[in-house]
C-alpha positions in Angstrom: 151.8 -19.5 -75.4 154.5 -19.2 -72.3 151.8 -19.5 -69.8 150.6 -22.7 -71.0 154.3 -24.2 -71.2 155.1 -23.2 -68.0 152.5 -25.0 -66.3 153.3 -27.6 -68.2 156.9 -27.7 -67.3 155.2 -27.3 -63.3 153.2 -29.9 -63.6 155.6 -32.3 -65.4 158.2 -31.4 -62.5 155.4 -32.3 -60.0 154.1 -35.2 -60.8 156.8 -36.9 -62.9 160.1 -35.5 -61.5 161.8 -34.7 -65.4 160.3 -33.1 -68.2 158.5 -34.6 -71.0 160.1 -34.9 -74.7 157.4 -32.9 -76.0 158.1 -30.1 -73.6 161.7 -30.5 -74.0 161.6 -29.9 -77.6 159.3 -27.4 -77.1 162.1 -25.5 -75.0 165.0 -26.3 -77.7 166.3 -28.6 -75.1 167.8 -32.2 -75.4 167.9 -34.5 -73.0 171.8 -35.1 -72.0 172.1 -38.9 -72.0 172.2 -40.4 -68.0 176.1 -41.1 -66.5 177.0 -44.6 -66.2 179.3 -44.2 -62.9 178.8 -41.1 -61.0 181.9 -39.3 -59.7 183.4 -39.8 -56.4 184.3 -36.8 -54.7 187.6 -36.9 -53.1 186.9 -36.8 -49.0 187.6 -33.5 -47.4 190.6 -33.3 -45.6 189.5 -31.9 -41.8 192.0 -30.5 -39.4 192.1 -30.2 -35.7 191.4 -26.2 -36.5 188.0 -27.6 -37.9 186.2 -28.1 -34.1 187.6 -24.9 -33.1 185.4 -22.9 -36.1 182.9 -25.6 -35.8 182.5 -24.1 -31.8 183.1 -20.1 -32.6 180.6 -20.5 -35.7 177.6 -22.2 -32.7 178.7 -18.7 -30.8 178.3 -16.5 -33.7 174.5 -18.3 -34.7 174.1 -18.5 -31.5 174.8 -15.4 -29.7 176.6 -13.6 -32.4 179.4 -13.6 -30.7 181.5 -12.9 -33.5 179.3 -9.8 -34.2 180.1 -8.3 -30.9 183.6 -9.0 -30.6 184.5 -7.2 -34.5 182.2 -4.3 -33.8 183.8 -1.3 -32.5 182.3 -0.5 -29.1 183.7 2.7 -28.1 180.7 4.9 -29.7 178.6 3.1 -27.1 177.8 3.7 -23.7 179.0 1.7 -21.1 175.0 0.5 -20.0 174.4 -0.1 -23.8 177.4 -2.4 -24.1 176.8 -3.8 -20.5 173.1 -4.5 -21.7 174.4 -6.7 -24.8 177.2 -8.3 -22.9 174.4 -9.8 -20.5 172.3 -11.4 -23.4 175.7 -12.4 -25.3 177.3 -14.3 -22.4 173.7 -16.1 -21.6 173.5 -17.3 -24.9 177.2 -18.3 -25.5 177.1 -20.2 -22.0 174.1 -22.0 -23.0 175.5 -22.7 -26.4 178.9 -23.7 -25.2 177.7 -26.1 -22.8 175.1 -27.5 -25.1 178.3 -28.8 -27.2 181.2 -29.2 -24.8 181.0 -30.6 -21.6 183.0 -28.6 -19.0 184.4 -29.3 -15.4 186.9 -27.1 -13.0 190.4 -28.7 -12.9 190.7 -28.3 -8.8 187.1 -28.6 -7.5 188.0 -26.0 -4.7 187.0 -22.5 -3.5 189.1 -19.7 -5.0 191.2 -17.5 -2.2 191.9 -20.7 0.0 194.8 -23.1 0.1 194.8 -26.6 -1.8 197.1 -29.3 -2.5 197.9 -29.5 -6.5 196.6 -32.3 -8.2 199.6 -32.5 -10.6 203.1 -30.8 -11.0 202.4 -30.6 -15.1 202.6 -27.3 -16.1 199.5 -28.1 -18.8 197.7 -28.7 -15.5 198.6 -26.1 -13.0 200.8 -23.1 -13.1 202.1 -21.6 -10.5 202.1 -18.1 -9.8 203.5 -15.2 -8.0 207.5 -16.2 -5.6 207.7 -19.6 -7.0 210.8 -21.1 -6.0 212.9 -23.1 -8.2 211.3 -26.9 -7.1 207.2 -25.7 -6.8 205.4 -26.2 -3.8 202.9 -29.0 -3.0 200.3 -26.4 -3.2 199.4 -23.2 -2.7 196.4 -20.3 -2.1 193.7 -20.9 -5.5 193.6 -18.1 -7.8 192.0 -19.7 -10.7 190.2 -23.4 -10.5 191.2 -24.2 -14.2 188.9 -25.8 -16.8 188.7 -28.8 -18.7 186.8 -30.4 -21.6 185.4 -33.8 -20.7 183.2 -34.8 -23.5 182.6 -32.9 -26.8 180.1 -33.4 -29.2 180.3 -31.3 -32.4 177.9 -32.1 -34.7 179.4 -33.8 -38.2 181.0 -31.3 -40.9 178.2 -31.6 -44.2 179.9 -32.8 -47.2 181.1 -30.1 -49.0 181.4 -27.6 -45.5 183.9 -24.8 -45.7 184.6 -25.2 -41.4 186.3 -21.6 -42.2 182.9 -20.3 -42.8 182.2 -19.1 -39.4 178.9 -17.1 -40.6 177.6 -16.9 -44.1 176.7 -13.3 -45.2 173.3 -12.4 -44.8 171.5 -10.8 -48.1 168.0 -9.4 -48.0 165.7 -9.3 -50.7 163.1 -6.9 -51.2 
């Protein structure tokens, strides 16, 4: 009787975590015999790209970010896409600054003149009739950003970083 087996395979699951000879040979089963040293799985090897899918997979669960960005928007109207781009960029701030800390590179207003904190061109960048030895400073057109603390949670074992989304099946 199948019904009666299968509650017995439940219930020997349940309560004893393997099944029993009897139900084992009942199933034309044989118990394979336990490993003496497990396997070690070689480590992953990460690269610096892994943060940067780690952060655009947080926007795509998220805000689905990634969703918006691949769709093509041109059969919409400009207050539909307006409409989603309001939710999107409230959910991708939220999620951006819930794992990387941000800050302004020149804590000053934009349109007003400030001294530059640096002459490296990682830092500032001049712009517009520079002359061949920059200026001390100049009239702010963009404050800059930089990261000053990130915290990505850890990569599982195992985790494909270039999965930025798993697909998504349904079943009926």
């Amino acid at each position: 009787m199948k019904i009666g087996l299968a509650f017995r395979c439940f219930f020997n699951l349940l309560f004893g975590g393997q099944l029993s000879s009897g139900v084992l040979t009942e199933l034309g089963l044989v118990k394979r015999g336990v490993p003496t040293a497990k396997a070690v799985a070689p480590a992953a090897v990460r690269t610096p790209a892994d943060g940067a899918l780690q952060i655009l997979g947080a926007l795509q669960r998220d805000a689905r970010l990634v969703d918006f960005l691949m769709e093509d928007i041109d059969a919409h109207s400009d207050e539909q896409v307006g409409a989603a781009v309001r939710d999107i960029h409230k959910k991708c701030a939220e999620s951006l600054q819930r794992y990387v800390k941000i800050a302004p590179l020149i804590d000053g207003v934009e349109g007003t003149f400030v001294k530059a904190p640096s002459s490296d061109p990682n830092v500032v960048k001049f712009v517009g009739n520079v002359p061949a030895k920059p200026p001390a400073g100049g009239t702010l057109q963009h404050k800059g950003w930089r990261a000053t603390k990130v915290e990505l949670p850890a990569l599982a074992a195992g985790q494909d970083a270039a999965i930025i989304a798993p697909a998504e099946i349904e079943i009926e």
